[in-house]
Steps between C-alpha positions, in 0.01 A plus 500: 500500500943471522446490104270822459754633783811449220340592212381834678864580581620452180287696372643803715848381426424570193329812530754625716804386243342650230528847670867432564534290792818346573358338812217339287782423238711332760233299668363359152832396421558306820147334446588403122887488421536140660214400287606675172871338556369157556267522174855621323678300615281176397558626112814633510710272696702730642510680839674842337260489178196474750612824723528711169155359425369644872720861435347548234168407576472762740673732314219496280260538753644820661534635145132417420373604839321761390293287263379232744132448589379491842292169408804302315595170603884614582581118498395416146611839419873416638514154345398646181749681473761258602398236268561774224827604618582064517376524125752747426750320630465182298429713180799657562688217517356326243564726254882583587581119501279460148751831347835348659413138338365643208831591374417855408771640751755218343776717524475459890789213649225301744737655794334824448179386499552253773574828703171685379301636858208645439539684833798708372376543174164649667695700740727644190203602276332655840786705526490639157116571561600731812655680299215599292258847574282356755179497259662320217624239788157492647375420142766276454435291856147476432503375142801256531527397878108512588376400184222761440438628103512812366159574573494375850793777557356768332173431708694475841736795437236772309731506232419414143605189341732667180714654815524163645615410172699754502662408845575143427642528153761769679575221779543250274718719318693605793590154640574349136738776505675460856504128500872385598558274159768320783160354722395253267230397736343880524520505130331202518264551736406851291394303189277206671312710742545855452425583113 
């Protein structure tokens, strides 16, 4: 009876944070973030790595609130989506330790890229995307940060998909063209994950 008892409370937890609750948003994340941070933390190794995991776990959630069923499993859901941000993460890596060793960026001294933080480098690009027209950034966020296609943008924005085209070519444009050429790393950064 306790279980039916939990699941039916979820359920308006749900509900509720789909219409905008911060209460509902608050208590979920009390119920799950110790969870979500241990599951981190058992890939990742590392305490700060595993709270950006959690952030952004429920960063997701608020910004898909709208979209949630009443009848989801918010648990699987939640894990889900933190086992795709961990993927991230080790893609990520992978592939900027494969480019550094690969000796295509041989004019970098190792000091430089000893010095490379992702962190920073995100941040810098992030800054240059604020300072796009708010749809182009949308357009931008969602294709490069959230991962969704063309398609999948055009379908969630009513727009068609030659103007989200459009949108990213001009973003791409724009940051290829404001890039500091002194930030190695952001340059960097631009050409693995970005283009």
């Amino acid at each position: 009876m306790a279980k039916y008892k939990e699941i039916e409370d979820e359920e308006r937890l749900v509900r509720n944070l789909s219409k905008g609750n911060i209460l509902a948003f608050n208590t979920l994340y009390k119920a799950y973030s110790g969870r979500l941070y241990r599951f981190a933390n058992g890939y990742l190794r590392s305490d700060e790595e595993a709270e950006e995991v959690v952030q952004e776990v429920f960063t997701v959630l608020w910004e898909k609130r709208s979209e949630l069923k009443h009848e989801l499993s918010l648990k699987s859901y939640l894990f889900t989506i933190a086992f795709n941000i961990i993927k991230k993460h080790f893609r990520s890596k992978i592939y900027l330790s494969g480019y550094l060793s690969s000796g295509i960026f041989s004019d970098l001294d190792m000091n430089t890229s000893d010095k490379i933080d992702y962190d920073s480098m995100h941040r810098y690009v992030r800054e240059l995307v604020e300072k796009m027209p708010e749809r182009r950034k949308e357009i931008f966020i969602k294709s490069r940060f959230e991962g969704l296609n063309i398609r999948e943008i055009a379908e969630e924005l009513g727009i068609s998909r030659k103007t989200v085209e459009n949108q990213l070519t001009a973003a791409l444009k724009f940051l290829r063209e404001n890039l500091d050429r002194e930030f190695i790393p952001a340059v960097l950064f631009f050409y693995l994950f970005i283009i």
